[in-house]
Structure formats: structure tokens, C-alpha cells
C-alpha positions as CSV (number, residue, x, y, z in Angstrom):
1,X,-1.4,-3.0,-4.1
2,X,-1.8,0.9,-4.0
3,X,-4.6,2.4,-1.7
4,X,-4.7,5.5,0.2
5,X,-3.6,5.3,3.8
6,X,-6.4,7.6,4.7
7,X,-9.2,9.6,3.5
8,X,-11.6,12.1,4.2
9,X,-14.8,10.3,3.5
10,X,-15.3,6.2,3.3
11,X,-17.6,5.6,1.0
12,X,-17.7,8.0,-2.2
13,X,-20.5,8.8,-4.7
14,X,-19.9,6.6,-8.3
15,X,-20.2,9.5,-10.9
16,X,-20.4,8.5,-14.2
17,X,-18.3,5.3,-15.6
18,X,-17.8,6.5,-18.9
19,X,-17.2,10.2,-18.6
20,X,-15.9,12.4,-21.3
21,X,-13.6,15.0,-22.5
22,X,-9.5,14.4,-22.4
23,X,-7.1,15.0,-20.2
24,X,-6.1,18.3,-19.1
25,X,-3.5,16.9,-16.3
26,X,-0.8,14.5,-16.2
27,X,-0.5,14.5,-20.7
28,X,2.9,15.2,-20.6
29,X,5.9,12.9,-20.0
30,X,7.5,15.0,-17.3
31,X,9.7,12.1,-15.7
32,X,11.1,9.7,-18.0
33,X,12.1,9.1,-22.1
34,X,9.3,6.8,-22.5
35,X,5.4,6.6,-21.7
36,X,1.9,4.3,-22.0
37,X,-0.6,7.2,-22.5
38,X,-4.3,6.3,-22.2
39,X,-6.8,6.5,-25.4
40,X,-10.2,5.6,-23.6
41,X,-11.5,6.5,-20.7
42,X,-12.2,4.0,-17.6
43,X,-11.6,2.8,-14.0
44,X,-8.2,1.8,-13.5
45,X,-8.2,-1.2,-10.4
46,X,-5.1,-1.1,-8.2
47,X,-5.1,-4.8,-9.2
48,X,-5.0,-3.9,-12.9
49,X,-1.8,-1.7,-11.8
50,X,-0.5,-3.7,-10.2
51,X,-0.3,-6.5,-12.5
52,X,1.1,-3.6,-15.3
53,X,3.7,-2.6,-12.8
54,X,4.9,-6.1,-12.4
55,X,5.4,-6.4,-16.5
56,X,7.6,-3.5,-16.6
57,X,9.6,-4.4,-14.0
58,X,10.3,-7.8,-15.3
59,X,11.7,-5.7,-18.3
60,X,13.5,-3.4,-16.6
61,X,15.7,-5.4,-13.9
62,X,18.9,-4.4,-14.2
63,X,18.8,-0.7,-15.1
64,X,15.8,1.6,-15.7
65,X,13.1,3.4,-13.6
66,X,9.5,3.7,-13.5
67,X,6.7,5.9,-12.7
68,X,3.3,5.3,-11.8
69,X,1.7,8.8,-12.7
70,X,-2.0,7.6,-11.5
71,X,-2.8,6.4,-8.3
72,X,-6.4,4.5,-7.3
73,X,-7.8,6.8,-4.8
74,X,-11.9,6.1,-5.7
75,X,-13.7,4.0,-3.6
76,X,-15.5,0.9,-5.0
77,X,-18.8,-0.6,-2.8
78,X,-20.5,-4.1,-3.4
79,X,-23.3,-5.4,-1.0
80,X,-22.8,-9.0,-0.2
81,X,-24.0,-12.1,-1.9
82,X,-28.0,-12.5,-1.2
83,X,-28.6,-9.2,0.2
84,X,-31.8,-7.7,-0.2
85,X,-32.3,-3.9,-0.6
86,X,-32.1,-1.2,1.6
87,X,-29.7,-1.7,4.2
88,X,-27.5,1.1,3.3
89,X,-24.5,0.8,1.3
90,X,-22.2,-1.7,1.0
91,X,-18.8,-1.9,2.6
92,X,-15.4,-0.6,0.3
93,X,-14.2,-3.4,-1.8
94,X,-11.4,-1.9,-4.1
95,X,-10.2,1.2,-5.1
96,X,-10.0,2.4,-8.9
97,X,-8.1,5.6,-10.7
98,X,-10.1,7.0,-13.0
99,X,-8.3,8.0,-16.1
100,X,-9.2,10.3,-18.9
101,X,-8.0,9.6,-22.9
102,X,-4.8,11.4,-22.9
103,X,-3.2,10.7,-19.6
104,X,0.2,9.0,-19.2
105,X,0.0,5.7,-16.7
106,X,3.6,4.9,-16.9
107,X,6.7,6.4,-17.4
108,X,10.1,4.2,-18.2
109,X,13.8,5.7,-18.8
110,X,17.4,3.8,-18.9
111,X,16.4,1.0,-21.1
112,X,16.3,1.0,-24.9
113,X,13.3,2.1,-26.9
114,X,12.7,-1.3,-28.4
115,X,12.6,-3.2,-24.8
116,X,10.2,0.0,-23.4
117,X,8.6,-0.5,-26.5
118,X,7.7,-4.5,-25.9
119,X,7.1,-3.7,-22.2
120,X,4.8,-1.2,-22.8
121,X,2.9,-3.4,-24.8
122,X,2.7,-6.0,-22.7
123,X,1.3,-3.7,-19.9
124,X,-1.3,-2.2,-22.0
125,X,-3.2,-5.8,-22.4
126,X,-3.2,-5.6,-18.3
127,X,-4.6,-2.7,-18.5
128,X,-9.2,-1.9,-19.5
129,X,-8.4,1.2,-21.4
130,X,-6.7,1.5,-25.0
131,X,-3.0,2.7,-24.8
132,X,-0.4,3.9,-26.8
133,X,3.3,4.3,-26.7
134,X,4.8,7.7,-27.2
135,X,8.7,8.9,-26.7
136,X,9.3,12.5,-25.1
């Protein structure tokens, strides 16, 4: 699963979940023919990419390439089970990308448009956000 190897400060401030506005960044396919661009905002778990990652590659074994154009670099923290307040904050328990409506998740090239097409659907039901295919 994706994490950062290292960063500046453990434990990060939560911001808002459902922030606004579209993406500015990353809305262009720069890479590949095909892409899954995002249509909602949300937290993307490196679980979540994970388990899209895994789809396309089942489609793609032969020939093809893939881009992951987001990477989970947010800190998540939980308290344990049966902790009372105070006590601080809770240790890191995953990490999440946050992604705007607008910005392209994947990228795909060397397979046909109707196989990107099918794999790209089936990643976007691993994935909290609404998605959408689009060709460069």
C-alpha cells in the first residue's frame, strides 16, 4: 500500500472532509490515452487505491501502463477502543489523498479503449468518489 516514507510532521490537522471548488492541478491527462477523472470530492484511502490499482492491472497484463496520479499523503488518527477523552491525540492509522472533482486518479495506455473502458469502470466502484472516463 502507498504511504510516505517520511514526513515533516506526524500527526496533521483534519480540515474539512467535504471541501469545495474543482481542481486546478493534475485535470489533464498528461501520461497516457485513457483516464478515471474524479466528479466528487473526498478522501481517497491507500486501501481504496490499492484495491483500484489491482483491477486495472488484472486488465492490463500483457501490454499496457498505468499511472497513479494521486498519492495518500494525509494522516488519518483514531484513539483506541474505550478511551476516554483527553489524553491527546490518537496514534496515525491510515493515510488518505484528498481529491478535488476534476482530478485524474488513473491513467491507462496500450490497451484498447473498450477494455480501458471496462477497467475503468470496474475501478471506479473501488473507489468513494464519483468517476468518469475520458480519452485524451
Amino acid at each position: 500500500m502507498l504511504f510516505p516514507k517520511q514526513v515533516k510532521y506526524r500527526k496533521r490537522q483534519k480540515g474539512r472532509r467535504r471541501f469545495g471548488g474543482i481542481s486546478t492541478r493534475g485535470n489533464n491527462i498528461s501520461f497516457g490515452s485513457f483516464g478515471l477523472k474524479a466528479q466528487s470530492n473526498g478522501w481517497l484511502s491507500s486501501r481504496q487505491i490499492e484495491a483500484a490499482r489491482k483491477v486495472l492491472v488484472r486488465f492490463c497484463q500483457k501490454g499496457g501502463k498505468i499511472w497513479i496520479r494521486i498519492f495518500p499523503d494525509k494522516p488519518i488518527t483514531k484513539k483506541g477502543a474505550e478511551v476516554g477523552m483527553g489524553g491527546g491525540k490518537g496514534a496515525v492509522e491510515y493515510y488518505v489523498a484528498p481529491v478535488k472533482s476534476g482530478r485524474i486518479i488513473f491513467e491507462i495506455d496500450g490497451v484498447v479503449e473498450e477494455s480501458a473502458k471496462e477497467a475503468f469502470r470496474k475501478a471506479g466502484h473501488k473507489l468513494p468518489v464519483k468517476t468518469k472516463f475520458i480519452i485524451k
